[in-house]
Every structure is written in C-alpha cells, then in structure tokens.
C-alpha positions in Angstrom: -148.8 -144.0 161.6 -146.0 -144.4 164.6 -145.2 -140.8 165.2 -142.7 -142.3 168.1 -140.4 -143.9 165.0 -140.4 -141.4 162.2 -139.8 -137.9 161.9 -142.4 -137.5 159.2 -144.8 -139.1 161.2 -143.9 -137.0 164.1 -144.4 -134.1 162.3 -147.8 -134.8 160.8 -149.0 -135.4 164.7 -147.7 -132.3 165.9 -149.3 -130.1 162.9 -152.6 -131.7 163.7 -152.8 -131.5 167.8 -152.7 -135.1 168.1 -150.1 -134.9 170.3 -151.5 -132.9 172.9 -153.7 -134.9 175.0 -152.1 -138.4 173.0 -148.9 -138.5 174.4 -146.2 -140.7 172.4 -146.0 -144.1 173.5 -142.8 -146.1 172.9 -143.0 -149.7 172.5 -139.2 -150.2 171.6 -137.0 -150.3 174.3 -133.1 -148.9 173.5 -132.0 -153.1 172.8 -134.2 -152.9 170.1 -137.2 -155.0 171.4 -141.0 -154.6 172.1 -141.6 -153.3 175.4 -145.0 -154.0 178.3 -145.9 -150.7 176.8 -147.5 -153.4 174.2 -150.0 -154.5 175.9 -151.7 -151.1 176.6 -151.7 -150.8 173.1 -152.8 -154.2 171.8 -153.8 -155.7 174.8 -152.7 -159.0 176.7 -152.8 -161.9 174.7 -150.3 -159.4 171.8 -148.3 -158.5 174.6 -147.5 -162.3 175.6 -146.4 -163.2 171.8 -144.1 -159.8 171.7 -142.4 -158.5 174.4 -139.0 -159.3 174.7 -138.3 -160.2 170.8 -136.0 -158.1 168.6 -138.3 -155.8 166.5 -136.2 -156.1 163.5 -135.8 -160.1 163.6 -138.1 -162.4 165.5 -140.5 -159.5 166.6 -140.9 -158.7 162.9 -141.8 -162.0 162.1 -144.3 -162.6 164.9 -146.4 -159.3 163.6 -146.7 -160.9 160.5 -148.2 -163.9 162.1 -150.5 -161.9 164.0 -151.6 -160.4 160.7 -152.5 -163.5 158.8 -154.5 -165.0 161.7 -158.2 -164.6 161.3 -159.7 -161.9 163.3 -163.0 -161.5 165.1 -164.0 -158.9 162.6 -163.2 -161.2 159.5 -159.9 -158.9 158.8 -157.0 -160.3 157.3 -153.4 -160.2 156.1 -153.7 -161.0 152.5 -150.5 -161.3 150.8 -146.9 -160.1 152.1 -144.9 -158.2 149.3 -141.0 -157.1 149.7 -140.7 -153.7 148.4 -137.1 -151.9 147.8 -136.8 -148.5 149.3 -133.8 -145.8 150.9 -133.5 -146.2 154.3 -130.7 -145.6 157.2 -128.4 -148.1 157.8 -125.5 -148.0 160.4 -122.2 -147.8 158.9 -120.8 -149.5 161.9 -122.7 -153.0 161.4 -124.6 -152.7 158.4 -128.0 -153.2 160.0 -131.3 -151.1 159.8 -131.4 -148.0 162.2 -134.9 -148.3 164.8 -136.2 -144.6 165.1 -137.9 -144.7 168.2 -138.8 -141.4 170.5 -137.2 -140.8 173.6 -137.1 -138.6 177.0 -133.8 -135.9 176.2 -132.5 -132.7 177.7 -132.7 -129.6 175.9 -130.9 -126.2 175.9 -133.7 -123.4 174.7 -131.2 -121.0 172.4 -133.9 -118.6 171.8 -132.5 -116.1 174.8 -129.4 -116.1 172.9 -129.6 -116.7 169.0 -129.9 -113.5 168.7 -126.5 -112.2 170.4 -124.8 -114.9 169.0 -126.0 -114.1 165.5 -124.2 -110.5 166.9 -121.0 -112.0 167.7 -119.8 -113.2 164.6 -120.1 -109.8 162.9 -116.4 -109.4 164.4 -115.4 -112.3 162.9 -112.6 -112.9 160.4 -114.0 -116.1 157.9 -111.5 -118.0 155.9 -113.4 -118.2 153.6 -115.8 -115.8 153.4 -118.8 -117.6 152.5 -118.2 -119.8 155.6 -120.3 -117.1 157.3 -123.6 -117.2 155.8 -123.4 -120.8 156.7 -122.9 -121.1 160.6 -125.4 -118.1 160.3 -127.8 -120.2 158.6 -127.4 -123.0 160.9 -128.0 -120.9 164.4 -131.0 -118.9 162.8 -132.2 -122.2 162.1 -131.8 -123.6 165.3 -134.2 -123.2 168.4 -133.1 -125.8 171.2 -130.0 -127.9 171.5 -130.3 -131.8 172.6 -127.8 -131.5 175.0 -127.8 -135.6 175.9 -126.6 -138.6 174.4 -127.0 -142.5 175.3 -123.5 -143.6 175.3 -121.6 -146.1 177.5 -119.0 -143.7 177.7 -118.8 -139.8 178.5 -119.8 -136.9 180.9 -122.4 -137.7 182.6 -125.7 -135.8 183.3 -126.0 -136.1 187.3 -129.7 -136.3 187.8 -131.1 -138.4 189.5 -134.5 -140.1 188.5 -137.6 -141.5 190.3 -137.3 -145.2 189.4 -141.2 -145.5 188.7 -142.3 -142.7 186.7 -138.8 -142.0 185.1 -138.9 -138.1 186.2 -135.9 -136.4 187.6 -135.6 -134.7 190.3 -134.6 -130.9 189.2 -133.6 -129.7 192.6 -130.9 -127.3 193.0 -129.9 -129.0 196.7 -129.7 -132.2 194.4 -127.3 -130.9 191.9 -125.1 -129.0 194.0 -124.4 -131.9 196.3 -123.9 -134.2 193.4 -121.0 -131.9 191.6 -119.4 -131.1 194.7 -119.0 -134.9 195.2 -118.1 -135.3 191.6 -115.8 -132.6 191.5 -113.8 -134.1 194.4 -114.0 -137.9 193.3 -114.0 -137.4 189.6 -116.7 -138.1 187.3 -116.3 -141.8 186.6 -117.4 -141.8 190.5 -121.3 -141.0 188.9 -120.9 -144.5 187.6 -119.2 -146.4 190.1 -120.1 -144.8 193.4 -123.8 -145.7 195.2 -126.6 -144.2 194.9 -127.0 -143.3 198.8 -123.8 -140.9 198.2 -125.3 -138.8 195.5 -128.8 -138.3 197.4 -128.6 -134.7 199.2 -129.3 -134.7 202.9 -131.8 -132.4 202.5 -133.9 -134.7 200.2 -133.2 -138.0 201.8 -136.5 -138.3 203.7 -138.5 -137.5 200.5 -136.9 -139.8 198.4 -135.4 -142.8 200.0 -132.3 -144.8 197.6 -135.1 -147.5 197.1 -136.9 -145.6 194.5 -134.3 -143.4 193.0 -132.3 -144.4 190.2 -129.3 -142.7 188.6 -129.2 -141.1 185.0 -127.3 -143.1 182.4 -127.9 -140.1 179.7 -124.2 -138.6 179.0 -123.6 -135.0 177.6 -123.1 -134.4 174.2 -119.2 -134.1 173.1 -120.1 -131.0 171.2 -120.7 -129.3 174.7 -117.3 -130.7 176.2 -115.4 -130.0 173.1 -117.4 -126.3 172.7 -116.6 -125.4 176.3 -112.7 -125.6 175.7 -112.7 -121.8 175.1 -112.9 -121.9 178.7 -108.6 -123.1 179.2 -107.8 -120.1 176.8 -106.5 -116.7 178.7 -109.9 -114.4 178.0 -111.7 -117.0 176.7 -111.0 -116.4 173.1 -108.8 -117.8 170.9 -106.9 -116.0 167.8 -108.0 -119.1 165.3 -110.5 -121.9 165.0 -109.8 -124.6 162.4 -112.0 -127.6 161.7 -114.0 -129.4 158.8 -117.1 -127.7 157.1 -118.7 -130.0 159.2 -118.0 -128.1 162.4 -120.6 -125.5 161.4 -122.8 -127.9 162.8 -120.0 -129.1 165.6 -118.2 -127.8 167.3 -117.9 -123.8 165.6 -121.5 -123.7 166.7 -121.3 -125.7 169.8 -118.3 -123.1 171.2 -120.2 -119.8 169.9 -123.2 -120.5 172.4 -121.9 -121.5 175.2 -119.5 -118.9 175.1 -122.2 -116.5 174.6 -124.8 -118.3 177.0 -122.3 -117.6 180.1 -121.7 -114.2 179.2 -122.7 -111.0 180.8 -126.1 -109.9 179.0 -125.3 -106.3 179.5 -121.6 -107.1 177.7 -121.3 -106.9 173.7 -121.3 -110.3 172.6 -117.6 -111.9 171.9 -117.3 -115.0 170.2 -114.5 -117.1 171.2 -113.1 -116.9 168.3 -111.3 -114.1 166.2 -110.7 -116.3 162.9 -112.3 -118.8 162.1 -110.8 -121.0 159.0 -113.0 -124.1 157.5 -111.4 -126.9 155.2 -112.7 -129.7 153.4 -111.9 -133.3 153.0 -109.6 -135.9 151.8 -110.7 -138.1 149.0 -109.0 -140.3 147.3 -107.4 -139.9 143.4 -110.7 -141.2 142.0 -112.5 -138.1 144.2 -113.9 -141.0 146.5 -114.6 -140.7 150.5 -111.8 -142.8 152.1 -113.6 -145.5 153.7 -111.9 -148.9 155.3 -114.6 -151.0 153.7 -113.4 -149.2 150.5 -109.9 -150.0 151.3 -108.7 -146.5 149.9 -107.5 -145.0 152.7 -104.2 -143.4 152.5 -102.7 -143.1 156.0 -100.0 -139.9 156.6 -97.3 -142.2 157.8 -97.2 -144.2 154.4 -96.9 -141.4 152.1 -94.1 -139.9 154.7 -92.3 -143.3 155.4 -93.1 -145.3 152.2 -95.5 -148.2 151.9 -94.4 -152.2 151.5 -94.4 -151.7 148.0 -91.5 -149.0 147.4 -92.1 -148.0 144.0 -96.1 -147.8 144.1 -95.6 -146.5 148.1 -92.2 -144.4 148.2 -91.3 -142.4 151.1 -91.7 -138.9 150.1 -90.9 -137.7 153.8 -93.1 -135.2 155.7 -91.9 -131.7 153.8 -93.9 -133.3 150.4 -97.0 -134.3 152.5 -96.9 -130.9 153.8 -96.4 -129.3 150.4 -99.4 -131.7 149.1 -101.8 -130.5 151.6 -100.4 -126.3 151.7 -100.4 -126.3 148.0 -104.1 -127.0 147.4 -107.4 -124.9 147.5 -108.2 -126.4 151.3 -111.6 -124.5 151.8 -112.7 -127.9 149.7 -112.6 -131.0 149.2 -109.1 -132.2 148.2 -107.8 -135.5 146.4 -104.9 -136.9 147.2 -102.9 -140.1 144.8 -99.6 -141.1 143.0 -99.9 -137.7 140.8 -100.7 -135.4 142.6 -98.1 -136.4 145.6 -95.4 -136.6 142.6 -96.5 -132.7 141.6 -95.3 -132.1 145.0 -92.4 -133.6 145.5 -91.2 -132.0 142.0 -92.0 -128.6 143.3 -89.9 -129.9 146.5 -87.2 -130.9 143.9 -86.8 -127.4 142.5 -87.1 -125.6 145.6 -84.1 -127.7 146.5 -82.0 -127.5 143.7 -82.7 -123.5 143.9 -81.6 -123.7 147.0 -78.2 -125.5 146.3 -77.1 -123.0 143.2 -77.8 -120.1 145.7 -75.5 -121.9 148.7 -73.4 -123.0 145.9 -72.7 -119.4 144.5 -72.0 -118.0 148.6 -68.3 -118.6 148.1 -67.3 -115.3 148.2 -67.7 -112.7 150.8 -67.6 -108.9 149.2 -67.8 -105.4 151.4 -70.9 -103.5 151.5 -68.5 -101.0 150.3 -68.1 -102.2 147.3 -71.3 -102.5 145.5 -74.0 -100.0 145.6 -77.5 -100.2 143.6 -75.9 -97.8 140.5 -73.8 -101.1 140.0 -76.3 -103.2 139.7 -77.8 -103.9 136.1 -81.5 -103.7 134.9 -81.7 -107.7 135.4 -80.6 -107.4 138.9 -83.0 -104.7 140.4 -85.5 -106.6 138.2 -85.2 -109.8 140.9 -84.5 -107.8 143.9 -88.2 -106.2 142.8 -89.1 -109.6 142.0 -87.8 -110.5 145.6 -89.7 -107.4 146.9 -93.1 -108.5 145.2 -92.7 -112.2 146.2 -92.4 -111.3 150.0 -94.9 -108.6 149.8 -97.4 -111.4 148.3 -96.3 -114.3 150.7 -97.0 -112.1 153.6 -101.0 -110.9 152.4 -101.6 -114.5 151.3 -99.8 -115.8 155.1 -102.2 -113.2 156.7 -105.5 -114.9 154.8 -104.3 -118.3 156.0 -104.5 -118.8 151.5 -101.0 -121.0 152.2 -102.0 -122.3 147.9 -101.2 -118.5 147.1 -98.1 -118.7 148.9 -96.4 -121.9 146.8 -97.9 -120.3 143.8 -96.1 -117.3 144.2 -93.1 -119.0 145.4 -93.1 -121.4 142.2 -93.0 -119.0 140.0 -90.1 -116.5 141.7 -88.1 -120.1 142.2 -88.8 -121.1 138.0 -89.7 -117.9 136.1 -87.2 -115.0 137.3 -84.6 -117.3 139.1 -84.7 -120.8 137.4 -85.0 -119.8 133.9 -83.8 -116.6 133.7 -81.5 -115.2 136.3 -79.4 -118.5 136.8 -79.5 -118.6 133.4 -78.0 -115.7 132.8 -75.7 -115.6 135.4 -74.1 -118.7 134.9 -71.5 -117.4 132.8 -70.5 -114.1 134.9 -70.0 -116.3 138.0 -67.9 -118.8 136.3 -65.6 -117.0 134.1 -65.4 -113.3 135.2 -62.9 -112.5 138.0 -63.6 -113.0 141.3 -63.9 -109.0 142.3 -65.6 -108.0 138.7 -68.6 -105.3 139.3 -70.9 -108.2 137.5 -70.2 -110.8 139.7 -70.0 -108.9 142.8 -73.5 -107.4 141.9 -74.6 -110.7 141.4 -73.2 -112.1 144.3 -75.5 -108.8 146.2 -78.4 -110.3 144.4 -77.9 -113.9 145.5 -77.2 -113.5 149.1 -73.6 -112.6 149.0 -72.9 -114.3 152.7 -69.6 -116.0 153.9 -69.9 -118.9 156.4 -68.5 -116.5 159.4 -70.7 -115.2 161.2 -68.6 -112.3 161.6 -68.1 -111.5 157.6 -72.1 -111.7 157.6 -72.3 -109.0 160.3 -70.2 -106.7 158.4 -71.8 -107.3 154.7 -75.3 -106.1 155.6 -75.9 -107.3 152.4 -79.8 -108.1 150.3 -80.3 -111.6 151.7 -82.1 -113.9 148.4 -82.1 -116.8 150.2 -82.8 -115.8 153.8 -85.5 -113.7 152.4 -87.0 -116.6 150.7 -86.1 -119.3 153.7 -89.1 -117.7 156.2 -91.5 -117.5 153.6 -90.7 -121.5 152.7 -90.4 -122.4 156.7 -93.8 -122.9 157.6 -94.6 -124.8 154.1 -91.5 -126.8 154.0 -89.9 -126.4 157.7 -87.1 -129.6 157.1 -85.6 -127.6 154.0 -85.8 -124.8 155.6 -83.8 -125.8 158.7 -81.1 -127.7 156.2 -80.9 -124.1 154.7 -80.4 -122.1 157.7 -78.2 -124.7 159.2 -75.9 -124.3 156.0 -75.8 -120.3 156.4 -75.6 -120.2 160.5 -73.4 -123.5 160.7 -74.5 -126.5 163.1 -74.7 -124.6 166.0 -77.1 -121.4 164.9 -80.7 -120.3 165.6 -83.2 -122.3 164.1 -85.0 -120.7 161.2 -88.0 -120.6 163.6 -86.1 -118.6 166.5 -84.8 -115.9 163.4 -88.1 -114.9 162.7 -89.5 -112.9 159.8 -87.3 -109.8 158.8 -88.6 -107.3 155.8 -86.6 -106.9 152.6 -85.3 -103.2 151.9 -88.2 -101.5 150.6 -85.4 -99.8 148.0 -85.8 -103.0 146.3 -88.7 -102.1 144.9 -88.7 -100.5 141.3 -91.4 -100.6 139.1 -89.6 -99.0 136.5 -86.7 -101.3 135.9 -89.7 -104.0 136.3 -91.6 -102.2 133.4 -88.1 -101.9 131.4 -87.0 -105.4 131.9 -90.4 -106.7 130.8 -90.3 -105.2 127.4 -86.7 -106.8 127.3 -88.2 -109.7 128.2 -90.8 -109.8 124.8 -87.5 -109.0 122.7 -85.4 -112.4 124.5 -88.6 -114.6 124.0 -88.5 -113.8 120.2 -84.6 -114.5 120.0 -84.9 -117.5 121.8 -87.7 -119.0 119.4 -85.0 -118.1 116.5 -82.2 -119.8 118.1 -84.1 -122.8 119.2 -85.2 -122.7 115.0 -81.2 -122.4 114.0 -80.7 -125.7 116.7 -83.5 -127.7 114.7 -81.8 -126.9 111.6 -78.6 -127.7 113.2 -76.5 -124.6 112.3 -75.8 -123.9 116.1 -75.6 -126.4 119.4 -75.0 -123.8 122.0 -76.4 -120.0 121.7 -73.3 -118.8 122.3 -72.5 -119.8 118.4 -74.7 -117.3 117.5 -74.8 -113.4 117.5 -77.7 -111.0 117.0 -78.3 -108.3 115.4 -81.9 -106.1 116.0 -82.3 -103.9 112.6 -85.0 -100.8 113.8 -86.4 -99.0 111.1 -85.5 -95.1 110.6 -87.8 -92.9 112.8 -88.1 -95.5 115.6 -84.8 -94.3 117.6 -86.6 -92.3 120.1 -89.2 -94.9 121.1 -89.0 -96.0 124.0 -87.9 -99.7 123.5 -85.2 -98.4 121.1 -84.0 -96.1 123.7 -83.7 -98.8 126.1 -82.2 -100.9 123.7 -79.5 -98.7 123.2 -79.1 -98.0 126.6 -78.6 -101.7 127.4 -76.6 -102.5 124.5 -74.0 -103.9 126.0 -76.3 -105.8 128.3 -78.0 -107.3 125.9 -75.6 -110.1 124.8 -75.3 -111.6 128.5 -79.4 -111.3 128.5 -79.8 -113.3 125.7 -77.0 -115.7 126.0 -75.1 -115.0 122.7 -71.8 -114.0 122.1 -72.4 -110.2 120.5 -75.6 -108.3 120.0 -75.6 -105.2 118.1 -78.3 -102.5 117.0 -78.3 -101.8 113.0 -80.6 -99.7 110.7 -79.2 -101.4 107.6 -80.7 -104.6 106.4 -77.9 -105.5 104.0 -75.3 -106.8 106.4 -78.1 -109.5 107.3 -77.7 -111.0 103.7 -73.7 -111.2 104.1 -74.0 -113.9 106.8 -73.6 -117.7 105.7 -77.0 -118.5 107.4 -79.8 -115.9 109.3 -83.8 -116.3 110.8 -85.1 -113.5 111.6 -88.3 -112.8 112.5 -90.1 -109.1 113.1 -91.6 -108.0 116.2 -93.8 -105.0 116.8 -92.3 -101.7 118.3 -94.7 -101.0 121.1 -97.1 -97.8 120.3 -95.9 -97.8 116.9 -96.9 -99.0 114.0 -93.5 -99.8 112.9 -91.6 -103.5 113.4 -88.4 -104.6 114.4 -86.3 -107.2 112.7 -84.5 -109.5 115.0 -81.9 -111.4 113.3 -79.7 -114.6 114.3 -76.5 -115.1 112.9 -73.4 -116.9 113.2 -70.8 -115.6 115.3 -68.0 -113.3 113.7 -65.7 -114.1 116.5 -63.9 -117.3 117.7 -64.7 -119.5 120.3 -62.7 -119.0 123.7 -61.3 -121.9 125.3 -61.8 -120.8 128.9 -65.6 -119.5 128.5 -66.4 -121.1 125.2 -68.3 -117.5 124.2 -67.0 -116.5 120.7 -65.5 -113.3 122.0 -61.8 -115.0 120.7 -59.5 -112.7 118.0 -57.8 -115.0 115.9 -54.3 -113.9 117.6 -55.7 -114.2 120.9 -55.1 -117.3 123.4 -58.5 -116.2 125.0 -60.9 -113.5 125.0 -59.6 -110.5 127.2 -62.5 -111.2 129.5 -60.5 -114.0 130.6 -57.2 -113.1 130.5 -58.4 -110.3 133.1 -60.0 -113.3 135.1 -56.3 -115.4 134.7 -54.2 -112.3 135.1 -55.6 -111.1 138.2 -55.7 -107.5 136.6 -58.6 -106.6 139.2 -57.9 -106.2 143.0 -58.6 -108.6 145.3 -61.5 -108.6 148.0 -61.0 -107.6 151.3 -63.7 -107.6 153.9 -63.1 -105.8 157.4 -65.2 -106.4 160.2 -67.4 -102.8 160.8 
C-alpha cells in the first residue's frame, strides 16, 4: 500500500493507527520523479538506479527491472500483465495524474460552521433547493486547504527553515513581511531577497543562509471569496455563479465573511440573494470542449460565423433572449433551433411593436374618451395589460426572467397578435378619424403623438410604454429603438424612465370572465368559417354573417344575456359582416349554403346553435364588409368616414 499516493490508501492507514508513529514518506518530488527519500526506504544500491527518473516513464520501467532480478530470498517478478482500469488523467495534456502527499496549510472551520450554517437562514435562494446544497457542503466540511502550488498567485509569506522544511510561525515574522509587501506589492515576495523579508528581531536566530522562502500560493477561492470586502457593509444584494460555486466561491465568501466577524454579532452572510445557474451544452446536450470542437463562442452567434447561412448574425438582443428565455437553474443547450426559436419570438415582439407605433398617428384629448366608452374587448386587454405587468414584475423579483418572456409571448400573440389587432384592423382603417371606436382603441394602444407636449396633455393608458420596461432588460436594443421612436432622438433612454405602474382601474375581472365566455363562442365560429373557406363558399369572413339560434328558456342565462348585451359587438368580434340572435331555426334553411355547429350553454343543459351564412348585404368598396344597400355607393359607415360628419380632434395643452 502507498498511503502517500492514494486517497484510499490513506484512509485505510489513518483508520488503523498506522499513521501515528509511521509518518508518510514521499518519494515523488512535485517534477514527478523519485526522490533520496528512496534510499531510506529501499536502501542504497535502489536509490542509485532511481532517483532522478520520471516515475511515470523511465522510473516505471526501471522498478520493473528491479522486479525480475533475482533476489537473495529466491523472490521474483514472474510475469508483467497490462490491465485496463479508470483512472485521472489531466485534461490539459492527456497524461496520468501522480497522487503524491504533501505539506499544506489549513483553515480549521469547526469554530465557525456552525454560524455560518446560521447565516444563510436569511438568505433568499434562486432556486430554492440551492440551499440544502451549500448546507450540505459546509456541514460536510471541517478544514479548508488554504494553499496551492502554482507559478502564479498570492503568495503565502512564510518563510521556511531550508533543512527541515518547517516555517517559521512568528508573528514578528509576518508582520514585517506584509508591511514590506504591502508597500512594494506582492510580486516583491518573488523577486525581492530573502535578507529583506527576515524581521530584525529574528535575524540572529536564523541567518538568510538557512532560510528559504515559501513558493505555496493561496487558493483563488480565498482571493475571489474575500471580495465582499470592496462592497459598502460588506454584503452584496446578489450573488450569481455556476452550481459549481457551492463548492467555489458561494462557500469560499460565506466563511471568511463570517470568520472576521464579531462572535458576539448575528451572523450575516455577504450575500442577500444568492442565484445558481447551470451550464451551456451544446444542441446534442454535450459539454463544449475545444478538443470536441463544439464550442459556440457569443461573438459568432451575435456577429455571424464564416459561413452566413449555417452562422448568421442574430445580433446581441436574440442571444440575450436565448439565454433569458430558458429554465437557467440548469443545464441549458444552445444550436441552430433553438437560437431560431428566439429570434422568431424577437420577430413578433418587433412586428408588435411596429403596428402599435404604426397606429400612434393620432393624438385624442383625455377628455374625450372615458372607460364607459370603451368596449368589453378593450377593458379585456387593458386587464390583460394589468395581469401581464403584474406577472412580469413577481417573476422580475424571483430573478425567473423564462416566466417573464412566457408571459410576454403570450400578451404579444394571444390577446394582441391574434385577437385585438385582429379585430381592430378594420375600426382603425375605415372608421373616422374621431369615431368613439377608434378613439378607444387608439386609448388602448397607447394613443401618444410625437410631441412631447401633446403626450403631457393626453395622460393617456400607455400599451407600449407599459410593455417597453418590462422587454428592456430582456431585449434592451428593441427597447431603446422603441423609446427612441416615442421620445424622438434626443429623449431619456428607456433605462433613465424607469419602471412606472399601470392604472390599477385597469383591472377587471369581470369583463375578463365575460370576454372569456365570448371567447368559447368566436373559437366555435371560426372553426365554421375556416370549414365554409375549405369548401370554398367564402375567401374572406367578411362574406359571411352569423346567426346564434338559442333555444326558448335560455334568454336569462348568463351567456345569452351577454350576448344580447353585446349584440352589436359581436360582428366586429368575430370578423363578419352581421351577427344576429334568433330563436327560430327556419330562417337557417332559407340560406343558399349554412354549417353550423351546437355549443353548450354554460350551466345548462341546453345548446346553442351557431350558424354561418352568406351575407345578405353587399360588399362595400371602401371597407370591403357587406354592410352595402343595393342603392348605396358605400355602407354609411363610410360615408360618415368620407363626409367628415363627426368633429374633428383638437388636443389643448393642460
């Protein structure tokens, strides 16, 4: 057994008392070859034959000799056999690691585990489970091996007895030592000589002759874990590193934080938050190694690759949507699909963005809209609106920035994408510039003028500037282009606007409850007029009118009251030309062509027929809805819109 080169063996000493009056002898020096120590072991004549070769090349061979040779006692090597087994290699030049034992400093942790342990019960973890681990890890631990052998580092300014190896742990010694490091830097410990660093008080007991300086360095995790020490307090609001860090530099900073504190003092970690991410791997869930050749670097994914269609430049606002939009408390892959995923969510965030500055062509007067003209759709997105920043700001304060795109993806392609632009095409094309629709639509949308001074007056619900703070930190060069198109060239940065609440009258769970049962009724009229497109009798849904048959007794249900109550709503909900509510299910037979389908009456038992027919009207040039009489030029929607028969806006400044 070589307890000085294997942990097992080591341990197997140590359980048995061998160790304590056999102290480990090391026979390998830190080059890698035999030492004199060999002799003492083996005696002379070995000694001569080893020391000085490389254990893992010529040394190794030489043992081998030594083995077959005939010995005194009539032992001998019989046979040599390769055997195949796991063991460490470095990554660095693909040789075999040499475990060997050697002299370290050690920090004993056992005077503060315990308050450490303390510390982190006032802790915020992201995520939660993070906890138990550093936990684990510091309960584990007893003593930290404060030194390293590197070329390179801070060093450990002892100073050793040349012979015997031991250092001299004199507090004259150290104080004179960091007093002259302090004032000639600590690259001095190297360069300077040894006479300097000697203490007067200790220069007739140990002449420079037979002193020798350390060459042990500290460990980076004590540099790196003391940098609490630059923050104001000593404590910072966040900590964010790998999951690795629980054995890094998390731990590192908790206990040396806590080892200079006051004992008396409740123990503070320096750290309020701490927030722990995985990895990158690579599309085939790989590690991204350069001997792999599967690393991805940041610059080529944000400036584009040799190859421009298998590397384009997706710019930094995808990279950052890649990396915000994913579950980071994990390991994360990263390739061509999932980088296109992103830069199609960055797509419709755009083009939402561009139908919203699009539609800002008209500033109204506070004056002129109030909340009673707004319909049920409206106050259902400016609840929407509500909900969305509401959500965006818990999932902001959890650091869960994948919550935050979620919720923001389906605000930007559920209620606006799909169904508000939708249906609010046709009001802000055809209807008059000062119509209540369009003006309440215009409220909805962010209904802002370029002047700064018309903004100050409106006071109006801000869509777009409510959604541009929650999208700055995710996507900050879309959200600048946005602000910029608001504020002008020469406005505040997004950044220097800050975060300002939505009206809390926006919320309205009852127009959300309403608008969702509407909702159930559109999805069953669009499956029947996507079924009349198939069978080509209509290309555009404005062909088409509908007509929902409720049976006798339903009238006072609740979704037949609300149909009735938005009857006249209905037809710009469902993007038809005329809906109208019948209890006879003749006049559905009189059409040249109908689908219907039935759909339940919510807590009844009873069903409602929902019926798409062609249009009874005629097509109007201007908005191409068949809203036309047949003596008519255009519907009198439009001739409104072309006659100017509303009045025209005027803003005033307040």
């Amino acid at each position: 057994m070589a307890p000085s080169h294997g942990h097992e063996d080591y341990q197997s000493f140590l359980s048995r008392g061998l160790l304590q009056n056999n102290p480990l002898i090391n026979i390998v020096d830190a080059h890698g070859r035999y030492t004199s120590a060999v002799q003492d072991v083996w005696g002379k004549a070995v000694a001569q034959r080893l020391v000085g070769l490389e254990v893992l090349f010529k040394g190794n061979k030489e043992v081998l000799a030594l083995l077959e040779e005939d010995k005194s006692d009539g032992t001998k090597l019989l046979g040599i056999e390769k055997y195949r087994h796991r063991y460490p290699y470095d990554w660095r030049t693909k040789k075999p690691m040499i475990i060997r034992a050697t002299a370290q400093w050690f920090a004993n942790l056992d005077e503060i585990k315990e308050r450490s342990l303390q510390s982190l019960d006032t802790v915020e973890f992201y995520p939660a489970a993070s906890k138990r681990r550093l936990q684990a890890f510091i309960q584990e631990r007893s003593e930290w091996c404060i030194s390293r052998q590197r070329t390179w580092g801070v060093p450990i300014p002892f100073l050793h007895i040349a012979e015997s190896g031991e250092a001299i742990l004199d507090e004259a010694s150290l104080d004179h030592i960091i007093a002259l490091l302090e004032e000639k830097g600590t690259s001095y410990w190297w360069e300077g000589p040894i006479e300097e660093f000697i203490a007067p008080s200790l220069t007739a007991k140990y002449p420079a002759n037979i002193l020798t300086k350390g060459t042990d360095t500290m460990d980076v995790w004590f540099d790196s874990g003391t940098s609490w020490s630059s923050m104001q307090g000593g404590v910072a609001d966040v900590y964010l590193e790998g999951s690795d860090q629980h054995r890094g530099w998390f731990q590192s900073s908790l206990l040396t934080a806590i080892a200079v504190s006051r004992e008396t003092a409740v123990p503070q970690a320096p750290f309020k938050k701490l927030i722990t991410h995985g990895f990158v791997l690579d599309d085939k869930g790989r590690k991204m190694s350069k001997s792999l050749g599967n690393v991805i670097s940041p610059l080529t994914v944000i400036n584009g690759g040799s190859n421009s269609k298998s590397e384009p430049a997706y710019g930094a606002d995808v990279l950052r949507l890649w990396a915000v939009s994913t579950q980071y408390s994990g390991d994360v892959a990263i390739g061509t699909v999932a980088l296109k995923q992103a830069a199609e969510t960055l797509r419709k965030l755009r083009v939402t963005a561009r139908f919203l500055l699009g539609s800002l062509q008209d500033a109204v007067s506070d004056n002129r809209i109030r909340p009673t003209n707004l319909s049920l759709l409206d106050k259902y997105v400016l609840n929407e609106l509500w909900n969305l920043e509401r959500d965006a700001k818990q999932a902001y304060d959890t650091f869960a920035f994948h919550e935050v795109v979620a919720s923001l993806s389906r605000f930007v392609n559920a209620t606006l994408s799909s169904l508000y632009f939708d249906v609010s095409k046709d009001v802000l094309y055809a209807d008059p510039s000062s119509s209540p629709n369009r003006l309440a639509i215009l409220y909805v949308l962010n209904s802002v003028s370029v002047s700064p001074e018309i903004r100050e007056a409106t006071q109006l619900p801000q869509t777009l500037q409510t959604m541009t703070p929650i999208i700055a930190p995710l996507v900050p060069y879309l959200a600048e282009e946005i602000q910029a198109s608001l504020e002008g060239a020469s406005g505040l940065s997004v950044f220097q606007r800050g975060w300002e609440s939505v009206d809390q009258t926006w919320r309205d769970e009852g127009s959300q409850k309403d608008m969702e049962a509407l909702l159930q009724v559109r999805k069953a009229v669009i499956d029947l007029l996507e079924k009349a497109r198939t069978e080509k009798k209509i290309r555009s849904s404005l062909e088409a009118d509908i007509q929902l048959i409720l049976p006798d007794g339903t009238e006072t249900s609740p979704l037949a009251t609300l149909l009735y109550h938005e009857e006249a709503y209905l037809s710009r909900l469902f993007i038809v030309s005329n809906v109208t509510l019948e209890n006879d299910q003749a006049k559905v037979f009189d059409q040249e062509w109908a689908f219907s389908e039935l759909l339940q009456i919510p807590d009844t038992e009873e069903y409602m027929r929902i019926c798409v027919c062609p249009a009874a009207r005629l097509k109007c040039p201007r908005c191409w809805s068949y809203t036309k009489e047949e003596e008519q030029h255009v519907c009198g929607r439009c001739k409104d819109a072309l006659s100017g028969k509303l009045d025209p806006i005027v803003v005033e400044k307040a």
